[in-house]
Every structure is written in C-alpha cells, then in structure tokens.
BAMI-737098 format. One line per 4 residues: number of its first residue (from 1); their letters; for each residue x, y, z of N, C-alpha, C. Coordinates in nm, 3 decimals. Layout:
% residues N
NUM> a> X/Y/Z/X/Y/Z/X/Y/Z; ...
//
This chain:
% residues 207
1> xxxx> 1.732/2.470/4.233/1.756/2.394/4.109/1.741/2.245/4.134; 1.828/2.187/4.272/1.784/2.068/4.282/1.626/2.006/4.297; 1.574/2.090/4.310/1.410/2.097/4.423/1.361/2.090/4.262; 1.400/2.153/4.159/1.307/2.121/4.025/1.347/1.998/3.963
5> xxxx> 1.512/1.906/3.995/1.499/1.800/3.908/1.465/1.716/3.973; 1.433/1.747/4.125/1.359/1.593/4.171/1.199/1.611/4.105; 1.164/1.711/4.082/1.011/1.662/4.033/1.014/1.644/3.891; 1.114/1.712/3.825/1.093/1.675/3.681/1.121/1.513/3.624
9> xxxx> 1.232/1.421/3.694/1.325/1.371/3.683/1.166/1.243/3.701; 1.093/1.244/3.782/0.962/1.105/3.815/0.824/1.156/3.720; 0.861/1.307/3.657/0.753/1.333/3.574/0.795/1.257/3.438; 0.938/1.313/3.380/0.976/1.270/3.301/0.978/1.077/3.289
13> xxxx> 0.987/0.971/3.377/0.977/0.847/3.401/0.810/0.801/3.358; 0.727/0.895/3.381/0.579/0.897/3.381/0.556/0.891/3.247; 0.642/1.006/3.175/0.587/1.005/3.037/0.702/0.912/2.971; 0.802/0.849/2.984/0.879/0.761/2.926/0.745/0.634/2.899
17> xxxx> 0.733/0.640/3.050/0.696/0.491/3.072/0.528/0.516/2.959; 0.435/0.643/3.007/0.347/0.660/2.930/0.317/0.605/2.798; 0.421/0.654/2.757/0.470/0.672/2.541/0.481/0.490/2.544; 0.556/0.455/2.597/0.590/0.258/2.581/0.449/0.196/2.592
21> xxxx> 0.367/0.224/2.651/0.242/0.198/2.699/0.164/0.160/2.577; 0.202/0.317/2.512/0.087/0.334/2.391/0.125/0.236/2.273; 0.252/0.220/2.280/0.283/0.154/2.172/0.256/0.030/2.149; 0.234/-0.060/2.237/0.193/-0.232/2.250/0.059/-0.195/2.342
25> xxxx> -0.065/-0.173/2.307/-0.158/-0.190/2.404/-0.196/-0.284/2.409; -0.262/-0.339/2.550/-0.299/-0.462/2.615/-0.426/-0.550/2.548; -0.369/-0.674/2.567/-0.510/-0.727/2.481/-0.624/-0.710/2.527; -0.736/-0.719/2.473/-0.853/-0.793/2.492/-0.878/-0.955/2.562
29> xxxx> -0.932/-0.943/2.666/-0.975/-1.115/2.660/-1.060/-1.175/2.715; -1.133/-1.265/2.639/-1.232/-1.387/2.686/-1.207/-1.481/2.782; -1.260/-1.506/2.894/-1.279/-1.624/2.950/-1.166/-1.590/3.053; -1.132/-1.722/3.133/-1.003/-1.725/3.214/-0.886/-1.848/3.182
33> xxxx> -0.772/-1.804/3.163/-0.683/-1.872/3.164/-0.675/-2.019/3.239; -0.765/-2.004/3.370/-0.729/-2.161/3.423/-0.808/-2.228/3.399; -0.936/-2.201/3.278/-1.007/-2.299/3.205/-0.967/-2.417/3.166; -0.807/-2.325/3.116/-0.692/-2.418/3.049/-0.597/-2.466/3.126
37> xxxx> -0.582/-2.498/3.206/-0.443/-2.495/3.309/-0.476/-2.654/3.344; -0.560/-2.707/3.350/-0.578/-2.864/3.376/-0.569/-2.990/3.259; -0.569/-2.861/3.115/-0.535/-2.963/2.995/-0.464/-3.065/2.995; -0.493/-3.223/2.972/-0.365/-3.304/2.911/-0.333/-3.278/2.805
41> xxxx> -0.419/-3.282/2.696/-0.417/-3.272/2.546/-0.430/-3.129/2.434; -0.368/-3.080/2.387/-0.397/-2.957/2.353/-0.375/-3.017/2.191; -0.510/-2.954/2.126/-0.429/-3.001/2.000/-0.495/-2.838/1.872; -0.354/-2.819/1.812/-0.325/-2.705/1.805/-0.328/-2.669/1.637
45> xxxx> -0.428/-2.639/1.558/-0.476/-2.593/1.456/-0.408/-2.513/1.339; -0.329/-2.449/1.408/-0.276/-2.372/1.364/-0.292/-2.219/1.366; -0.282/-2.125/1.257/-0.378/-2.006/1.245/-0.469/-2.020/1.045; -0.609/-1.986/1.123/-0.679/-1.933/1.029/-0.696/-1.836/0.993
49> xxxx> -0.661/-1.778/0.896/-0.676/-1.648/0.831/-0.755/-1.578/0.700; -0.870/-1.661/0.746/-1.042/-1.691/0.670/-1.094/-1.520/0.707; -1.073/-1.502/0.812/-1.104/-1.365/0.880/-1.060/-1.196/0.881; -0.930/-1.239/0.816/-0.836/-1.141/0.827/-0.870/-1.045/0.781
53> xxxx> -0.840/-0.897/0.775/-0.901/-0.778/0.686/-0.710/-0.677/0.720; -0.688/-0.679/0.567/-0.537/-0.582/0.571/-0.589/-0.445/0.495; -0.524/-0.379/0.650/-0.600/-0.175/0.629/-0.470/-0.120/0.581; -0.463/-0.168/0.415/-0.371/-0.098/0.350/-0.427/-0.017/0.212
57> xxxx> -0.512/0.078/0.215/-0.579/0.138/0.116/-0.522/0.132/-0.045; -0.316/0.172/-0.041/-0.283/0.174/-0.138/-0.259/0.046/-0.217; -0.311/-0.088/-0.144/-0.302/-0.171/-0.236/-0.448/-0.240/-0.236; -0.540/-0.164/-0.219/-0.729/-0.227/-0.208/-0.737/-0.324/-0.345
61> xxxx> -0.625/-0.260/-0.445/-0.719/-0.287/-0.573/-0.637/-0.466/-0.615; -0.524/-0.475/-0.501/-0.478/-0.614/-0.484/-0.503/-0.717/-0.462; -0.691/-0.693/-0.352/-0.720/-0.786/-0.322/-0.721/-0.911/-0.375; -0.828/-0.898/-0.478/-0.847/-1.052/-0.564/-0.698/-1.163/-0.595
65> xxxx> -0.660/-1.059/-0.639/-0.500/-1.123/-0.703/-0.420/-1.184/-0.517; -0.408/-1.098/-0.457/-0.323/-1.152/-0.332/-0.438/-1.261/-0.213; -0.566/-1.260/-0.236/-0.652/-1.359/-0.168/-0.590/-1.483/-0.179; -0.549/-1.556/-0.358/-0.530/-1.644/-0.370/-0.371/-1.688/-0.356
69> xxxx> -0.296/-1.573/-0.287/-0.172/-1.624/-0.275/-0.088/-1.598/-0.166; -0.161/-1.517/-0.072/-0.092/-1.476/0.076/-0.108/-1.554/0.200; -0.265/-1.608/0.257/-0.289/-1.689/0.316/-0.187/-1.810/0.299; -0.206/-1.881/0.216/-0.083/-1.969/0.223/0.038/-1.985/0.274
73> xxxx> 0.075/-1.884/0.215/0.207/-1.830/0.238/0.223/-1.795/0.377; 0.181/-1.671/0.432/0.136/-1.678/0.561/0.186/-1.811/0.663; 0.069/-1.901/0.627/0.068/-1.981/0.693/0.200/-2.104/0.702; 0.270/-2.102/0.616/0.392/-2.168/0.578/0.487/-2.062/0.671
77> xxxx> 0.512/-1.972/0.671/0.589/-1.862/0.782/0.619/-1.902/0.867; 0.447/-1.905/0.908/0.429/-1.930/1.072/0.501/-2.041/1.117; 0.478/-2.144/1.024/0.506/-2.310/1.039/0.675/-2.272/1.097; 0.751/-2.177/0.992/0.893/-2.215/1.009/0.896/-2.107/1.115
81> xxxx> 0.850/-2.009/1.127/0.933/-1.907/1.269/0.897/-1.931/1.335; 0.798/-2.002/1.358/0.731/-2.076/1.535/0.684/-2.179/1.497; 0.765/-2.283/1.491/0.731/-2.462/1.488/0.661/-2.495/1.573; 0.536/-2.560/1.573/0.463/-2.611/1.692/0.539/-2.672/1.804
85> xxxx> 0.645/-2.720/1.782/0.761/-2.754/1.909/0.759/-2.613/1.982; 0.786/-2.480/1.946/0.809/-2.375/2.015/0.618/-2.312/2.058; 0.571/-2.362/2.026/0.407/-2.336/2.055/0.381/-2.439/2.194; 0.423/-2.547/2.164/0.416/-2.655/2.273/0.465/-2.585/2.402
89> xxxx> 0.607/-2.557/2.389/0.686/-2.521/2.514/0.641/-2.422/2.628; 0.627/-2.314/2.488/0.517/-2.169/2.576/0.428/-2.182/2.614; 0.319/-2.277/2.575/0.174/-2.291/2.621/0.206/-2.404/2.729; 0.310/-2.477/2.783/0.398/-2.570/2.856/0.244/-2.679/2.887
93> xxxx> 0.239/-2.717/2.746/0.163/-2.830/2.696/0.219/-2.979/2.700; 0.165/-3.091/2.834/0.269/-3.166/2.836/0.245/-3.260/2.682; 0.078/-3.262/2.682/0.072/-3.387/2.520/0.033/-3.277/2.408; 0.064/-3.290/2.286/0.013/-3.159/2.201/0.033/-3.203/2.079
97> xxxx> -0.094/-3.202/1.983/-0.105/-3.235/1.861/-0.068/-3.141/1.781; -0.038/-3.121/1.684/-0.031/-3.011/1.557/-0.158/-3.072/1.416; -0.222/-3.018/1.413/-0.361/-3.053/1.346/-0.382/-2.891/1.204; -0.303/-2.845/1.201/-0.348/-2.691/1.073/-0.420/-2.792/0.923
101> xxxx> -0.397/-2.916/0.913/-0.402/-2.982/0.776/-0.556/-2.968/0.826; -0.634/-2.985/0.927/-0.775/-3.021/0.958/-0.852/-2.907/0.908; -0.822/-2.775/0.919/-0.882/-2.655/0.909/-0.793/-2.600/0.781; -0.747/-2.698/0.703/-0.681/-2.615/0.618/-0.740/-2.542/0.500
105> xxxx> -0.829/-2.609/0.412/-0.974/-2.555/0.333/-0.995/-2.429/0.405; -1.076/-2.439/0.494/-1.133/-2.316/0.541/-0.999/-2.207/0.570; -0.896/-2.237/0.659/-0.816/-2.118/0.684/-0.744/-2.062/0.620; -0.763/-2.068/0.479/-0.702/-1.998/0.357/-0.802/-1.919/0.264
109> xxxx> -0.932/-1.922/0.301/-1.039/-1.852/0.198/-1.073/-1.705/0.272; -1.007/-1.620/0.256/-1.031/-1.495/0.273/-1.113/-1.422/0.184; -1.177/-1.348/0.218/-1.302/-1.296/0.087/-1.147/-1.251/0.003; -1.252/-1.223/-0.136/-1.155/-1.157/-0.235/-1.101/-0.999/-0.188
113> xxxx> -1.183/-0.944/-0.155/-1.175/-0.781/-0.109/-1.164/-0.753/0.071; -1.059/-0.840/0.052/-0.980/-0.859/0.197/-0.890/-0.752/0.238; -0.835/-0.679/0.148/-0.756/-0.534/0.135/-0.857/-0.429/0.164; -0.852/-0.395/0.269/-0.950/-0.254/0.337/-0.878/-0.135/0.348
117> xxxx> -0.971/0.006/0.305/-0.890/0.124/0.336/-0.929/0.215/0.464; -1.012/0.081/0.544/-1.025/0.168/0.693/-0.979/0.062/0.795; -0.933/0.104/0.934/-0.931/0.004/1.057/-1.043/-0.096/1.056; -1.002/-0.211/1.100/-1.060/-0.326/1.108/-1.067/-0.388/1.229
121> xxxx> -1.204/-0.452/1.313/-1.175/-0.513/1.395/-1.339/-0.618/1.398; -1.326/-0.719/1.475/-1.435/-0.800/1.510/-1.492/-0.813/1.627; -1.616/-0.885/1.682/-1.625/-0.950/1.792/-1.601/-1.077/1.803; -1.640/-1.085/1.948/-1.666/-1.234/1.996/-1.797/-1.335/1.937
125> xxxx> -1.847/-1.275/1.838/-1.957/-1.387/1.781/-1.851/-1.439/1.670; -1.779/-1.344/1.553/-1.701/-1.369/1.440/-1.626/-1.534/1.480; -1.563/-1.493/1.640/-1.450/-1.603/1.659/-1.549/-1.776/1.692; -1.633/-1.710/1.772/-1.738/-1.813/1.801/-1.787/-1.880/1.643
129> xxxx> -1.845/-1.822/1.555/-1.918/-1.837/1.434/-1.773/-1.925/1.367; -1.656/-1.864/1.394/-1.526/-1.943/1.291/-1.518/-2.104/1.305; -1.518/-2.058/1.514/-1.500/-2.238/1.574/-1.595/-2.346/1.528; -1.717/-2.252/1.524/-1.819/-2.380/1.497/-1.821/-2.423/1.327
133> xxxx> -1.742/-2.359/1.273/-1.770/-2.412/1.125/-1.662/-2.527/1.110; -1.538/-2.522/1.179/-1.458/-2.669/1.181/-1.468/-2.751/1.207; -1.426/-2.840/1.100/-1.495/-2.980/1.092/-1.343/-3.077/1.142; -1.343/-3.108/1.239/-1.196/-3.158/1.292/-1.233/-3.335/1.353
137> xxxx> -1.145/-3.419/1.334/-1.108/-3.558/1.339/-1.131/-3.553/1.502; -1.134/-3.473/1.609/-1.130/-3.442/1.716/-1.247/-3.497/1.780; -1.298/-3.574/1.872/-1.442/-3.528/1.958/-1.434/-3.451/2.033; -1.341/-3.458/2.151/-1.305/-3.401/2.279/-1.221/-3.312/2.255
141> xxxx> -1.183/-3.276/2.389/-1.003/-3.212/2.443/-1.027/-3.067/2.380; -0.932/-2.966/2.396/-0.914/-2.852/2.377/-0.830/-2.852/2.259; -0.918/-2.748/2.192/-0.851/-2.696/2.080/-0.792/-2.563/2.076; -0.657/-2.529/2.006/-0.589/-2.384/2.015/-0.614/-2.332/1.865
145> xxxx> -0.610/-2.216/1.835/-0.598/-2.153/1.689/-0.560/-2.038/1.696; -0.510/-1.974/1.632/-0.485/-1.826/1.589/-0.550/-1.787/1.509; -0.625/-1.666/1.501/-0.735/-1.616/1.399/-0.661/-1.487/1.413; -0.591/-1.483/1.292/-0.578/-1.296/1.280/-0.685/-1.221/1.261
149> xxxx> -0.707/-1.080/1.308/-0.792/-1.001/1.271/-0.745/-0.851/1.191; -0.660/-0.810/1.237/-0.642/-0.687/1.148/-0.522/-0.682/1.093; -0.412/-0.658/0.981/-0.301/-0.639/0.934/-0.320/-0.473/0.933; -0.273/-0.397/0.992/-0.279/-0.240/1.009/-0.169/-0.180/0.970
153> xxxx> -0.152/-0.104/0.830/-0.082/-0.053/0.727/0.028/0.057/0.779; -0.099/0.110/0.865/-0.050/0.282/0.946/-0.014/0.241/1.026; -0.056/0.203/1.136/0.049/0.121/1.241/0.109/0.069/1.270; 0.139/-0.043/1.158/0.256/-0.127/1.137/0.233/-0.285/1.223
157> xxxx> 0.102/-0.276/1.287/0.112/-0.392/1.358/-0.031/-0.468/1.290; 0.001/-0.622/1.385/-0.108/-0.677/1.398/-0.196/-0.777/1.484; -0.321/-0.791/1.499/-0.369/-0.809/1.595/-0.440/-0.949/1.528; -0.375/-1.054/1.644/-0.459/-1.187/1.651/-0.490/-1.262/1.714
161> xxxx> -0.623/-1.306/1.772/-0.676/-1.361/1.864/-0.603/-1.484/1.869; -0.604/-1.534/1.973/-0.542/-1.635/2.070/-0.673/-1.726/2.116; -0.673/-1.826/2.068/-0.807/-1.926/2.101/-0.817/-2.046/2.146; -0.832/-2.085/2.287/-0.855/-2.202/2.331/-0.985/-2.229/2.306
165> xxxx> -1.051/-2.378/2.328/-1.135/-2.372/2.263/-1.208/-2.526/2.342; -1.349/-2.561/2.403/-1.373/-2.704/2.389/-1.360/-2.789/2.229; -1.356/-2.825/2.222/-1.400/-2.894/2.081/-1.518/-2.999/2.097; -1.551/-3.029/2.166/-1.713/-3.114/2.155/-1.814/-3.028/2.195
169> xxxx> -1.787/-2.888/2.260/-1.902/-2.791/2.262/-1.908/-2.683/2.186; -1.765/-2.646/2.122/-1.699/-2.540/2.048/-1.687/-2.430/2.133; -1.705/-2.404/2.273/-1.704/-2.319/2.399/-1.575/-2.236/2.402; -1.558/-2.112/2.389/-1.420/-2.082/2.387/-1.383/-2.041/2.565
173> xxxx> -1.283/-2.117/2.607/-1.277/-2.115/2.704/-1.185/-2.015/2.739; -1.111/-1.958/2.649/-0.992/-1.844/2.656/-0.957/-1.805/2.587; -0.971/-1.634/2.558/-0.876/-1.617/2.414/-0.843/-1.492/2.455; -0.739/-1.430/2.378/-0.683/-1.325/2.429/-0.665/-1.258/2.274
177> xxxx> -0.670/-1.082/2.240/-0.640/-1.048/2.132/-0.467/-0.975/2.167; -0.378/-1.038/2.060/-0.262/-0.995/2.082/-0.203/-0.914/1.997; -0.118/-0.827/2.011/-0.065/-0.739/1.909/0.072/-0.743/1.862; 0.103/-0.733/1.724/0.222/-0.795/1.681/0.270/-0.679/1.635
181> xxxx> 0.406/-0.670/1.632/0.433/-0.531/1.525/0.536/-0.611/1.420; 0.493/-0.563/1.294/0.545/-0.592/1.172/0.634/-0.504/1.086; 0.804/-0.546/1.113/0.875/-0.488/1.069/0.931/-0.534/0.934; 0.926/-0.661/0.894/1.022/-0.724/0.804/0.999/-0.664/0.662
185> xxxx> 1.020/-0.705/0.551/1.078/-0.646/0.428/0.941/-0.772/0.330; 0.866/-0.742/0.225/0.809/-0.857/0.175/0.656/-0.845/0.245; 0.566/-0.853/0.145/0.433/-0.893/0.187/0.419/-1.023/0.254; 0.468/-1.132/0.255/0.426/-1.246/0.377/0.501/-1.233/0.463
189> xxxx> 0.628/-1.208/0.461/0.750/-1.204/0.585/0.690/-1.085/0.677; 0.589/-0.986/0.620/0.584/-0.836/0.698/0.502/-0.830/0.795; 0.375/-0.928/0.726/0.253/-0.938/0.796/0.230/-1.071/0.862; 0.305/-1.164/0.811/0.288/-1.283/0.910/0.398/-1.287/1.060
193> xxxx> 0.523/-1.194/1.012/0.589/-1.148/1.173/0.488/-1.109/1.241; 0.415/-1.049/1.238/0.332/-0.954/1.286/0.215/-1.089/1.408; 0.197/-1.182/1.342/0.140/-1.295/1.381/0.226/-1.392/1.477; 0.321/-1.418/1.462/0.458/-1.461/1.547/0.460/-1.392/1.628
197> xxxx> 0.515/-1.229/1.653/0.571/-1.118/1.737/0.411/-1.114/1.832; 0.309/-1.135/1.770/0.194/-1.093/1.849/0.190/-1.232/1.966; 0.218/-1.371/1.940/0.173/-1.485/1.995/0.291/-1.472/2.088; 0.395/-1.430/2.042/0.548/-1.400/2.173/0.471/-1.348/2.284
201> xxxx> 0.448/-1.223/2.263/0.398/-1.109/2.332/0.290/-1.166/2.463; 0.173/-1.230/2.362/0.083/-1.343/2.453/0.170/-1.405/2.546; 0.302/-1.479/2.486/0.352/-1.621/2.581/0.394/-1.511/2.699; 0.457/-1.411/2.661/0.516/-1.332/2.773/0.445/-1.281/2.891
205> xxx> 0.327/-1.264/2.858/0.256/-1.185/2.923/0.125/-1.311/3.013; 0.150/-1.424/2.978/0.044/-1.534/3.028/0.118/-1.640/3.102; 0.292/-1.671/3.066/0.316/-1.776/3.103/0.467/-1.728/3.175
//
C-alpha cells in the first residue's frame, strides 16, 4: 500500500502542476529583453486598442453601438488601476514619460464590427504596421505600448502584446504576448482587468 502512494502521490503533483499550466499559458515573444535593459528614457504610450477583436458572439450585434464607447473607457481603467507611476516601477525605468494623449486618435478607433463570434489572434506584421502609423512628438528613445489583441468570451481572458519599440526606426525591439484573466462585473471593468492582470503577469515573469 505504501509502495502505491509513493508513485501516486508525484503522479498526482504532475497533474496538479499540469492543469495550472494550462490555465495561464506562456507568452509569445519578439526580440530580446536586453534590447531594453540599457534604456535611459522610456516613454510610455499607453495601450492602443485600434486592434482589438472581442470573441463574444452573443453580443456581435453590439458592435457599432459599443466601438464608440468602450475603447475609451477602457483606456481611462487602465489609467486608474495601473498609473504609469506603477508601469514605471515594474519596467524599473529610471526616466519615463507617460505620452497615451500622442496616440490617442488612433488608439480608440476600433472597426465598428469589433465583436467577433470566433477566436481571434494576429501577427507580428499587425503590431509592426500599428507602430509605424504613430505620429509621436518623439524622434528618438524607446517607446512602450500595449496593444490588446483578443478579449475571449469562453475563456474569460485576455491577451495583450507588450511593446518596446525604437521610435526613430519603429524597430520593435521586444514584445511579449501576455495573458490576462478577466473576472470583474461590467463591460469595461471585465475586459480592461483583463489588460492590467495580463501586464502584472508580464512584470512577474520579466522583472
């Protein structure tokens, strides 16, 4: 009897640990981290959510109506549950601008039929194609942004790229796709946690 719970007892740890695994899978990522590691200046955009696609079928027919009123919102969230003071610290940025007013036009125009009833995801041209359309007060130095990509209905989470960036070549020198899970109550509180919880996850796992 003892001879079966020593093997069950490291099988059972296998599939504990297994199941946790599945639930936060590992990002995606571009480039290398110590692209960035010599920065003085980081100056930090905010998140654009020009890109976004939410795989919630039962509300497809919402799109038009919520295009013109979630992004915003969204983005006001972010501002208060992770103040660029707490963006600074984690990315342990010694000089660091807060710049979202620069990209603000663009990071609020989500197509109208932004509500999808299948999984959503992008490449690395989408994020490339985003950087080069900003028109920023910037010449130099590194730029950061958040570009959400999927709000996922059935899964409850969401996934948003993490973007360092040159800004006089638009070169992305690092980005990582992170995954957020979205518990809260409310269409902006639900899906913009999801954007917060995902950039934690990043700080945890990079710094």
């Amino acid at each position: 009897m003892k001879k079966a719970q020593l093997v069950l007892i490291p099988l059972f740890c296998f599939i504990v640990l297994f199941a946790q695994s599945q639930r936060r899978p590992d990002y995606s990522a571009i480039g290398q981290k110590s692209a960035v590691n010599t920065t003085e200046t980081i100056y930090y955009y905010g998140v654009d959510f020009s890109h976004v696609r939410v795989s919630d079928g039962a509300k497809q027919f919402k799109g038009p109506e919520y295009s013109n009123i979630y992004p915003s919102a969204w983005i006001a969230y972010v501002e208060k549950e992770m103040p660029p003071v707490t963006v600074q610290k984690r990315i342990r940025s010694r000089s660091f601008l807060y710049k979202q007013d620069e990209i603000a036009g663009i990071s609020i125009k989500v197509v109208p039929d932004f509500i999808i009833g299948t999984d959503y995801a992008f490449g690395v041209d989408t994020l490339k194609a985003a950087i080069k359309k900003y028109t920023v007060s910037q010449s130099s130095g590194t730029g950061l942004v958040l570009i959400p990509e999927n709000f996922n209905k059935s899964q409850e989470k969401a996934m948003t790229w993490v973007v360092f960036f040159d800004i006089k070549t638009r070169e992305i020198l690092w980005a990582t796709k992170a995954y957020g899970k979205c518990e809260h109550m409310g269409y902006t509180a639900h899906w913009a946690s999801g954007v917060v919880d995902g950039f934690n996850y990043f700080y945890h796992h990079n710094y």
